[in-house]
N, C-alpha and C positions, 0 to 999 in steps of 0.2 A: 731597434727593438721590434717594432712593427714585422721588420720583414723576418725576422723569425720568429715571432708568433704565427705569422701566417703560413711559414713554412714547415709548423708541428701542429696545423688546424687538424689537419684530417687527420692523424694518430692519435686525436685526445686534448682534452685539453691541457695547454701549453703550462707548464707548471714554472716555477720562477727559477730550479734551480737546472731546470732544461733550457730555458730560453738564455741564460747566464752563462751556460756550458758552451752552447751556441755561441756567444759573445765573447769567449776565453775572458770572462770574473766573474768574481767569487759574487754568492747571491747576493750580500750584503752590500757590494759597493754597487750593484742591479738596483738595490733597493734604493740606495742612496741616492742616485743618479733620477731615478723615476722621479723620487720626493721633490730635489731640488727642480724638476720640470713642473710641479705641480700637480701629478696623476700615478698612478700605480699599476701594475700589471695587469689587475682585473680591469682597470679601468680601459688600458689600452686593448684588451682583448675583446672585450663587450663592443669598442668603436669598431673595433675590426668586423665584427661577426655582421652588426647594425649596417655596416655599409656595406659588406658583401651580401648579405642576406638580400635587401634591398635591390642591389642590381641586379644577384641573379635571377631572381623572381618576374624580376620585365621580363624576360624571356620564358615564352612558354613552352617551350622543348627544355626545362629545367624542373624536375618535381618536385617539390618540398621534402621528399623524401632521399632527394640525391643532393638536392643542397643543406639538406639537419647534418648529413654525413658528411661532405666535403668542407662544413663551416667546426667539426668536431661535437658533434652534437651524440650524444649516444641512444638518441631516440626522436623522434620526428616531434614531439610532444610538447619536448622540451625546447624545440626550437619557435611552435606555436605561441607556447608564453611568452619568451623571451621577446619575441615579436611584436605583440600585440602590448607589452609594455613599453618597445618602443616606440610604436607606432599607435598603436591603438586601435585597431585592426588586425585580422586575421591574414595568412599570407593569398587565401583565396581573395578576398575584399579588399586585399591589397595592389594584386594584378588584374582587379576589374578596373578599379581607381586609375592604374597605371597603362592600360588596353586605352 
């Protein structure tokens, strides 16, 4: 599941009945399968975004504006909140922390 979410980050975000198509089943047994692991697609997508966001960010030849885009983000804004809710800091404050 993981690796195709990550591999429909950059086109949008990863909806259940793409990542399921990807997996040849139907959404429902997608759905089933997440339940019984104890987590959900948004759940899986959010760790995804949280740790790549994360690493690419160490690196400062990577702009917050090419990683909103590369993580499926449709605005650089949105990837600021998302952020700063996982972390609690900005992605600037977050590669000072991390320098």
């Amino acid at each position: 599941v993981r690796s195709a979410i990550w591999n429909t980050l950059a086109d949008g975000k990863p909806t259940l009945s793409r990542i399921a198509s990807e997996m040849n089943m139907t959404t429902r047994t997608l759905q089933r399968r997440l339940a019984d692991e104890g987590t959900s697609l948004q759940h899986e997508v959010e760790e995804i975004r949280r740790a790549m966001a994360t690493a690419m960010l160490r690196n400062p030849a990577n702009s917050t504006d090419e990683v909103a885009y590369l993580l499926g983000y449709a605005e650089p804004s949105t990837l600021f909140r998302s952020f700063r809710r996982w972390t609690g800091m900005t992605p600037q404050e977050y590669r000072k922390t991390a320098a």
